[in-house]
N, C-alpha and C positions, 0 to 999 in steps of 0.2 A: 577788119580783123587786125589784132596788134601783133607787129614782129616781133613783141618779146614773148620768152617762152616761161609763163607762169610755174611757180614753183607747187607741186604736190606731195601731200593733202594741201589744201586748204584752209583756210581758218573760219569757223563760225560767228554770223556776226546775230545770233539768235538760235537759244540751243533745242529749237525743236524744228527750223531749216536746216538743207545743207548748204552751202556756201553757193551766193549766187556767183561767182567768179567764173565755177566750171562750165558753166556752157556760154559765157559772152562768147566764145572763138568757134560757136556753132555746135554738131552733133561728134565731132570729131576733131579733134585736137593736140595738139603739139603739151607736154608738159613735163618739167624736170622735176623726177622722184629723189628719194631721199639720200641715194646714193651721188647723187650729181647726175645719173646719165639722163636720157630722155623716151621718154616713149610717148604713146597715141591712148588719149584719154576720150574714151568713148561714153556720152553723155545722154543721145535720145535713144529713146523707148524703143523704136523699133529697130532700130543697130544695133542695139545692144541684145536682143531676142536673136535677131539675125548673127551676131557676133556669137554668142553662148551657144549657137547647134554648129558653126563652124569645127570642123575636125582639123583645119588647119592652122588652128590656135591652140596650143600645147598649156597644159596646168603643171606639165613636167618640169620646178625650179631648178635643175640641174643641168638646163640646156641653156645654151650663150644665146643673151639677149632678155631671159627671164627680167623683168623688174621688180626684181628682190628688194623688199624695203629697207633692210640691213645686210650684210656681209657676213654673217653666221649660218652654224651649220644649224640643219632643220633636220626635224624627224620627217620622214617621207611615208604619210599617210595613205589611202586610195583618194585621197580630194589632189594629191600632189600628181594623180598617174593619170594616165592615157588608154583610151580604149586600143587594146582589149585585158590589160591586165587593170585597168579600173575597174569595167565591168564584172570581174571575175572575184576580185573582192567583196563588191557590193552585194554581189550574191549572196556573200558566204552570210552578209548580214539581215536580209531585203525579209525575212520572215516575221524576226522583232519588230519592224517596221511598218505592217501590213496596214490598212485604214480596220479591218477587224481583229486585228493584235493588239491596236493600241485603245479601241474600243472597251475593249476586254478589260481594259486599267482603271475605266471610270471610278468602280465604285472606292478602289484603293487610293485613288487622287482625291476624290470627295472625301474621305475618310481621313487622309493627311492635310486636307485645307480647313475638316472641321478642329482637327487637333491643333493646330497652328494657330487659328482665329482667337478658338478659347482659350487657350497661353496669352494672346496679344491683349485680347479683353480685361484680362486682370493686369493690366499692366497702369490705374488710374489715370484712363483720358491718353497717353503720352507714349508712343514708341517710335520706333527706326523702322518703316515700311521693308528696306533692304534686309537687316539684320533678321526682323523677327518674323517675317513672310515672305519676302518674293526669294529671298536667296536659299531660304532652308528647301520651300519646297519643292522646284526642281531639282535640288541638289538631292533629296530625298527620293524621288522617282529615280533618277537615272544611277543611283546609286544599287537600288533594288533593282532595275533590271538587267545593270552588268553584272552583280555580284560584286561589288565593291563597299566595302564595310563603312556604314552613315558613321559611326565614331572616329574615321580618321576623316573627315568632311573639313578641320579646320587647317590640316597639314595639303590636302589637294588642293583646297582652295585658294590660299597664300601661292603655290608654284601655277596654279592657271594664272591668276592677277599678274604676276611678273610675266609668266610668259608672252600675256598679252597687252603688258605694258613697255607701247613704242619707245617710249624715252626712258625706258631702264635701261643699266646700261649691258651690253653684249654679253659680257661674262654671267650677269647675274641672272640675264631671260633663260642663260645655255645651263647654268646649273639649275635654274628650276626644274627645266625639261631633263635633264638627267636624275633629278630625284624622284620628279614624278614616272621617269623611266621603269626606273630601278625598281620603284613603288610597286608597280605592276607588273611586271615581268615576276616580282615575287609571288603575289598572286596566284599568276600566271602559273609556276613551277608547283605552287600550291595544289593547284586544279587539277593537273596535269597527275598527282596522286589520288585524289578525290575531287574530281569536278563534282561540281553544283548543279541545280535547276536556275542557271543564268544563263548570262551572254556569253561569259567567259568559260562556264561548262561546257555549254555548248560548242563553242570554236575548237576547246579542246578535244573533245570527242569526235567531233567528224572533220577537223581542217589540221588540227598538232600531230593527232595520232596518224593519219593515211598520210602523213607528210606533206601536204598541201601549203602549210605555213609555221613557220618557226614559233617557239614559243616569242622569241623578241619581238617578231613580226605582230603577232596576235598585241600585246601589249602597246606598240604603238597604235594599233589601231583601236585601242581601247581608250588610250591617252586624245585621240581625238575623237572620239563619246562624249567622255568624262565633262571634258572641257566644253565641249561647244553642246552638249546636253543640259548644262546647267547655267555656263555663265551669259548664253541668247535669253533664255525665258525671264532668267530672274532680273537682267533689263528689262527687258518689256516690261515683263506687270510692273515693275517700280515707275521706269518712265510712260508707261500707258497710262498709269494711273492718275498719275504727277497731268496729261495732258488731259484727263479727261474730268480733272479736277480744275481747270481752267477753263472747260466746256460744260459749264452748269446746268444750261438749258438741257444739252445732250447726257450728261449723266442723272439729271432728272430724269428725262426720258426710259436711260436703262433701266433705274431704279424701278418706275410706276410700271414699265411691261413684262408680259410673262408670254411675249414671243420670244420661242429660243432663236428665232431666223433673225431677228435684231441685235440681238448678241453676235452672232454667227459675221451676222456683218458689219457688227464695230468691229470685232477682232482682225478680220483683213485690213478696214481701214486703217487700224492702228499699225500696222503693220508695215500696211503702205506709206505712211503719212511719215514717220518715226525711223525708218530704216537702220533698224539701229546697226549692221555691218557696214559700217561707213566710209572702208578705208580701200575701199576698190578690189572688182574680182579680178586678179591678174591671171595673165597669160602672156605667150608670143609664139607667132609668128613661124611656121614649120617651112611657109612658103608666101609665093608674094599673094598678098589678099586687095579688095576691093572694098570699104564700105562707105556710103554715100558719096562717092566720087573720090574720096582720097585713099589713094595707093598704100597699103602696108607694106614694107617689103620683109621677106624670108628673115628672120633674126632680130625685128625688130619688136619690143614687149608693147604692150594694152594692157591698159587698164580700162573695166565697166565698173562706171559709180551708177552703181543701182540706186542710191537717195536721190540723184539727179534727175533717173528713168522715170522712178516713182512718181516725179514731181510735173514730167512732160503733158502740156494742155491738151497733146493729141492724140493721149491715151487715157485720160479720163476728163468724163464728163463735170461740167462745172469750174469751181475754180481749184484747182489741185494745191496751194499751197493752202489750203481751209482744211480742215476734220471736220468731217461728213460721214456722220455715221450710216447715212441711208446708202452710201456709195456703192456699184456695184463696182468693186476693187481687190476683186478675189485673181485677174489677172497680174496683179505686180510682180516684181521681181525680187522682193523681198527675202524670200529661199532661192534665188536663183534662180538659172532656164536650162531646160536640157540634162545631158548626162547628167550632169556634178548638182541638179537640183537638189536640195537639201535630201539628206534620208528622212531626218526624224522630222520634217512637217507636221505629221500628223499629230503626233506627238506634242510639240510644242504649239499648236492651234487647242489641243484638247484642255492641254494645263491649262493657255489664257486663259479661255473661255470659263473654265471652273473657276479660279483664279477671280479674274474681275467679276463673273458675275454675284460671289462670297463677297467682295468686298464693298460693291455699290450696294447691295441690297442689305448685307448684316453686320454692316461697321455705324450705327447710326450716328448723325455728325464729322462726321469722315471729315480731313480737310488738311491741309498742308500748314505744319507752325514753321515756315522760313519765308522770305522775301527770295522771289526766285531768285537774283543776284546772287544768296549768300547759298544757295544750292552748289553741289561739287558736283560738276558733270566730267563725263570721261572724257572729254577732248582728248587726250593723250593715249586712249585704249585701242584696240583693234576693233572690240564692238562697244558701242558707244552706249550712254545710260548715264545711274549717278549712282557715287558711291556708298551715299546715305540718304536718306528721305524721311527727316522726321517728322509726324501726322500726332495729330490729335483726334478724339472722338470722345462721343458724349457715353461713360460708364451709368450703367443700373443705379438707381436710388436704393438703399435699405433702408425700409422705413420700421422706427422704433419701434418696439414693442410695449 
């Protein structure tokens, strides 16, 4: 094990790896975040399950010792709280969420991926996978179920990209979040006269009005929907695709079968494989903890790199750094473990899956026009992906009359 203390993130030395760096110094690890201080980088699969149902590991960034990646102020969401005012939150949201609430969405998802396709299909042969599908259409779902109007989709999605760009600088991540604050808190006061049949009607009616939660309160927790409702999915299907576009035999595969259980589980493996929340789930330390033999002590932060977890040989079968669509890789941590597991899972599993399986089956000639090199991936984002993907595909003949 080396005494020096490796600086984090890391750097990619292949953009569909994470960095094999983080675990040379074992499951558990010494490393310096971006601030200069140090904390405990947690790397194997099963420490890190074990880590994430720990209650004595706080999501609370307002306590000494958090490893904050910058020095600004944050909006404090239910992902930032502690049980029991986590739980109390999640509540107020857990119905939108349901595996048969989001069931209920199918045909309105198929109905906006057919609308989507057939735009792209006129486009002769040549589009931006990001621009003109992955990014519209979840930003169109979760736009219809907060109540948040698809016409301001280019003003939210300009302040999520900064906020979730590392290397902007502090003033400009803090005014994004204060516009898209604002944004919604207006909303928000909106509803509050005439709520809607949404998410935001809804909050207001039984959490604004019986005082439970402020209108600003409702609003940031809308601000983190908005955000990680759209800008998770429309990674994936861009970079899922982008990989399974490099796995020909496998997306032959998808293409020739009409088992949905095949689909079902490329989508985990992509999932697993891709991790695209790349930048560690932080916490610290409420008391002294124990995992794998090394001591955390009371105030000290961790981070879990779940692309690390994903990639551990002694949690799945085979070779883990391969895509393996047959993979049985529905355990990863890809959403997380425990309390803070993702809410909208279901949700974003339902989109891929509609999602890729539109596009390997009814894009005929699919195929990537760049050399992956000249690809722009997020290395610098919080969730990882690319920022454009331009594809080609074979357009219908008209033949003369």
């Amino acid at each position: 094990m080396s005494d020096v203390i490796p600086d984090y993130p890391m750097t990619r030395t292949c953009p569909f790896d994470p960095p094999a760096e983080q675990t040379e110094n074992g499951p558990v690890s010494k490393v310096r975040i971006e601030t200069g201080a140090t904390a405990w980088l947690v790397t194997g699969y099963d420490e890190q399950r074990e880590a994430l149902v720990d209650p004595r590991l706080s999501s609370d960034f307002r306590r000494p010792g958090y490893p904050a990646r910058v020095l600004a102020r944050r909006t404090r969401s239910f992902i930032s709280m502690d049980n029991p005012e986590h739980q109390q939150q999640r509540r107020m949201l857990i119905k939108h969420f349901t595996v048969k609430r989001i069931a209920s969405m199918r045909p309105a998802i198929e109905g906006l991926v057919d609308t989507l396709l057939a735009q792209m299909l006129t486009k002769d042969g040549h589009a931006d996978l990001v621009a003109d599908f992955a990014l519209p259409l979840p930003s169109l779902v979760i736009c219809d179920l907060l109540g948040v109007p698809y016409a301001d989709h280019d003003f939210f999605q300009r302040c999520s990209s900064v906020q979730l760009t590392l290397s902007a600088p502090i003033a400009e991540r803090e005014a994004a979040r204060d516009d898209l604050a604002d944004y919604l808190r207006d909303l928000v006061d909106k509803a509050v006269e005439n709520p809607g049949d949404d998410l935001i009607g809804d909050l207001v009616v039984n959490q604004v009005r019986p005082g439970h939660l402020t209108t600003a309160e409702v609003a940031d927790m809308c601000s983190l929907l908005l955000i990680a409702g759209h800008e998770t999915t429309a990674n994936m299907i861009a970079l899922g695709t982008l990989a399974l576009l490099r796995h020909p035999d496998q997306l032959a595969e998808l293409r020739a079968s009409d088992d949905p259980a095949l689909m079902t589980s490329a989508v985990e493996e992509l999932l697993r494989y891709l991790t695209i929340v790349h930048q560690g789930l932080r916490r610290v330390a409420t008391d002294d903890i124990e995992i794998a033999g090394t001591t955390i002590a009371a105030g000290e932060g961790v981070i879990i790199s779940a692309d690390a977890g994903n990639r551990a040989e002694d949690a799945f079968d085979g070779d883990p750094d391969t895509l393996d669509i047959h993979r049985a890789a529905r355990h990863h941590v890809a959403f997380g473990f425990g309390v803070h597991q993702c809410l909208g899972q279901a949700l974003a599993r339902l989109e891929l899956e509609i999602a890729y399986r539109a596009l390997v089956t009814r894009v005929p000639g699919l195929a990537v026009a760049a050399e992956l090199d000249d690809i722009d991936f997020k290395d610098d984002m919080f969730v990882y992906g690319v920022r454009s993907l331009p594809i080609t595909f074979d357009t219908p003949t008209v033949e003369a009359s």
